[in-house]
C-alpha positions as CSV (number, residue, x, y, z in Angstrom):
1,X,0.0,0.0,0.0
2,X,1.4,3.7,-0.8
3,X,1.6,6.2,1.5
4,X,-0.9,8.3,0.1
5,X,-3.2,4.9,-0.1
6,X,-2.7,4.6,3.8
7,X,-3.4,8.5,4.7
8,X,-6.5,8.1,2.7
9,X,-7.5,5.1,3.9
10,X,-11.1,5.3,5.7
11,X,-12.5,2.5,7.4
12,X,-16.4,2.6,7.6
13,X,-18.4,1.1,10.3
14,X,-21.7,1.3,10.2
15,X,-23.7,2.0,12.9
16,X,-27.0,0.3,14.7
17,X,-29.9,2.3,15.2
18,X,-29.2,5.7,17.1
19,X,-25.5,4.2,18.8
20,X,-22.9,5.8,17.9
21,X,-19.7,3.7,16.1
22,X,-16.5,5.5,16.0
23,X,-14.7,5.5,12.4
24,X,-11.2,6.2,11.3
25,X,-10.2,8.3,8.8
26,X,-6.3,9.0,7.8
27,X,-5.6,12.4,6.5
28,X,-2.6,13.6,4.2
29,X,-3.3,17.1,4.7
30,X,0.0,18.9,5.9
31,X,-0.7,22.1,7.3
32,X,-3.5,21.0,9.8
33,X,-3.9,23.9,12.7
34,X,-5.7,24.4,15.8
35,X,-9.6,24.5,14.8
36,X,-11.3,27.6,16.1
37,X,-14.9,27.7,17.7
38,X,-17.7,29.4,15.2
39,X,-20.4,29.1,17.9
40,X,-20.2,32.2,20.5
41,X,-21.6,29.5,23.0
42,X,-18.9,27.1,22.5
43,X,-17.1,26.4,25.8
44,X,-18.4,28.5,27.7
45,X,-22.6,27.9,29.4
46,X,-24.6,29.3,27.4
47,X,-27.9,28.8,27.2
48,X,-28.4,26.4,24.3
49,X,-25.4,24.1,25.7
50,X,-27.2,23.7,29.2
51,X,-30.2,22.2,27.2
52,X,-27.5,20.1,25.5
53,X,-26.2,18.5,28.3
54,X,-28.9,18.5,31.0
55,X,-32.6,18.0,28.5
56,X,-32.9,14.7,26.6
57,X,-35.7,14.1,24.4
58,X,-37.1,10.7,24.0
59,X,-38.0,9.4,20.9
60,X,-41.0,7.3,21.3
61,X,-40.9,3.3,20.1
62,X,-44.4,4.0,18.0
63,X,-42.5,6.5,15.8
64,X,-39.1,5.6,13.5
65,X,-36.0,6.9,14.9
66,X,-34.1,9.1,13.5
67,X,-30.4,8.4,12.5
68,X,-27.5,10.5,11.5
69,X,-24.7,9.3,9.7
70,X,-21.2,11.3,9.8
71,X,-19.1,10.9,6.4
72,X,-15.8,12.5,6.6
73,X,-14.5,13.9,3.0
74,X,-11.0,15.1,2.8
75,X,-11.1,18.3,0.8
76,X,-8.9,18.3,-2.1
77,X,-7.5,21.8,-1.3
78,X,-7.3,22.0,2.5
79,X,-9.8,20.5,5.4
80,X,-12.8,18.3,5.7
81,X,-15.9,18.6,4.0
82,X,-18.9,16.7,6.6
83,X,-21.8,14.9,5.2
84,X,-24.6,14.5,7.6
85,X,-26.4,11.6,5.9
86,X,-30.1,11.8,8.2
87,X,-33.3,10.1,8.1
88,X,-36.4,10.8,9.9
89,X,-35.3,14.2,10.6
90,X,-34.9,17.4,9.0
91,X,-33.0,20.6,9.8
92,X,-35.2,23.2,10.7
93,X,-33.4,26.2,11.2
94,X,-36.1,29.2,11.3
95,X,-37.4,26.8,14.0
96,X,-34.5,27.2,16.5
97,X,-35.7,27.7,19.9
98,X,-39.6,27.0,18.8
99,X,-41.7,24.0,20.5
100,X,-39.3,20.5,20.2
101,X,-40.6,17.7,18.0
102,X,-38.7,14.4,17.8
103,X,-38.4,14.7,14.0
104,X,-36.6,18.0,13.1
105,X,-34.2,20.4,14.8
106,X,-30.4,21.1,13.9
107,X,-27.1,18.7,14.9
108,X,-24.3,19.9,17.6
109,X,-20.9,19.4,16.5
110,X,-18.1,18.3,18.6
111,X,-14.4,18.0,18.2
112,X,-12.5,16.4,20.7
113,X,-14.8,16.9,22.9
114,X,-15.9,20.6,22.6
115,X,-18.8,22.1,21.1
116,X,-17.4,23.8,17.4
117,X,-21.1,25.0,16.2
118,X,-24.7,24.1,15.5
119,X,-25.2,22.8,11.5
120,X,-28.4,23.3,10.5
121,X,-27.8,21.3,7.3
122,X,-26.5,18.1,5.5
123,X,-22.8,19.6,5.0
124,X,-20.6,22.0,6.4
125,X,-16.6,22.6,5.7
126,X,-14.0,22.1,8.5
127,X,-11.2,24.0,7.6
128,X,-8.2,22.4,10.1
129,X,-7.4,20.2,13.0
130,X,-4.7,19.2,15.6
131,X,-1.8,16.9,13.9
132,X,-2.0,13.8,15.7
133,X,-6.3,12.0,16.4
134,X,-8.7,13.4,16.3
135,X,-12.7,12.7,17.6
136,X,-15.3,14.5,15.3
137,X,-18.8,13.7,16.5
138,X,-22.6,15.3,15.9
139,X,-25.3,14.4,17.6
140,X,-28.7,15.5,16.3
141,X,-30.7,17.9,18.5
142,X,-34.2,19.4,18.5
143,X,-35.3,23.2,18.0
144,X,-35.7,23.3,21.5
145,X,-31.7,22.1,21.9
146,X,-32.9,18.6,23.5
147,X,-30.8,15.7,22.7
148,X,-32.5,13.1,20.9
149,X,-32.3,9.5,22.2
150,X,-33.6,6.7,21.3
151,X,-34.2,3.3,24.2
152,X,-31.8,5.7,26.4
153,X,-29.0,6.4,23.7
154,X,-27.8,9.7,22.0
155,X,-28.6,10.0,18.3
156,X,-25.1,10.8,16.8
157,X,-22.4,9.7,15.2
158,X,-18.6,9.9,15.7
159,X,-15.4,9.7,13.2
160,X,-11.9,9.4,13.6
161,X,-9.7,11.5,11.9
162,X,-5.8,11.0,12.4
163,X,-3.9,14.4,11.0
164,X,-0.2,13.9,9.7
165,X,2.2,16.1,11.3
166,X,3.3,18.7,9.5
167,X,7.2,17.9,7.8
């Protein structure tokens, strides 16, 4: 295998009903930096993020789940382009903050652990990360900021990206 066949290489995984399955992806970009927050919330406790991390909503077992499936697509320039493959869901985004429904809202995004932004669609460009791994994760979330979770688990998805060190 060539070096540019191994930092391409992406190992899918799928992933059961709404339980997350971390993926690996190996990137060749070489002038990764330090990713910078887009959200004014992010890190800090805002009021969206305490609904992230304190509210859940249930999705009921009469109604189908939705799902949400990360794809990770190395830009050909520079960065990541992110797929958010859903079903069962839409992004609603001039319904942010209105009554929650199990079946529309927008998706957090998370790298290595912290909130980058909200995506209230099926794509959005990640410009750079850390050399070294790298934990990319979205979870999908309702217009009132619930997470949804279905038979007690988070609907999201996570991907690993491993980022060459620069020369």
């Amino acid at each position: 295998m060539t070096s540019l066949q191994k930092w391409a290489l992406l190992i899918t995984c799928m992933g059961v009903g709404a339980v997350s399955v971390p993926r690996m992806v190996q990137s060749h970009h070489i002038q990764p930096q330090r990713i910078s927050s887009t959200d004014p919330g992010a890190g800090q406790h805002s009021h969206h993020q305490k609904h992230d991390h304190h509210q859940k909503l249930e999705i009921s077992a009469k109604q189908a789940p939705p799902t949400v499936d990360l794809v990770v697509h190395p830009d050909q320039v520079k960065g990541w382009n992110l797929e958010l493959q859903v079903t069962n869901f839409a992004f609603a985004p001039t319904r942010v903050n209105a009554p929650s429904t199990a079946d529309e809202g927008h998706a957090h995004l998370y790298v290595n652990g912290k909130k980058v932004t909200r995506l209230y669609g099926n794509w959005y460009y990640l410009p750079e990360l850390p050399p070294g791994p790298n934990t990319l994760k979205v979870t999908l979330n309702s217009n009132g900021h619930e997470s949804l979770v279905y038979r007690g688990q988070p609907i999201s998805d996570t991907e690993m990206i491993q980022v060459a060190p620069q020369p």
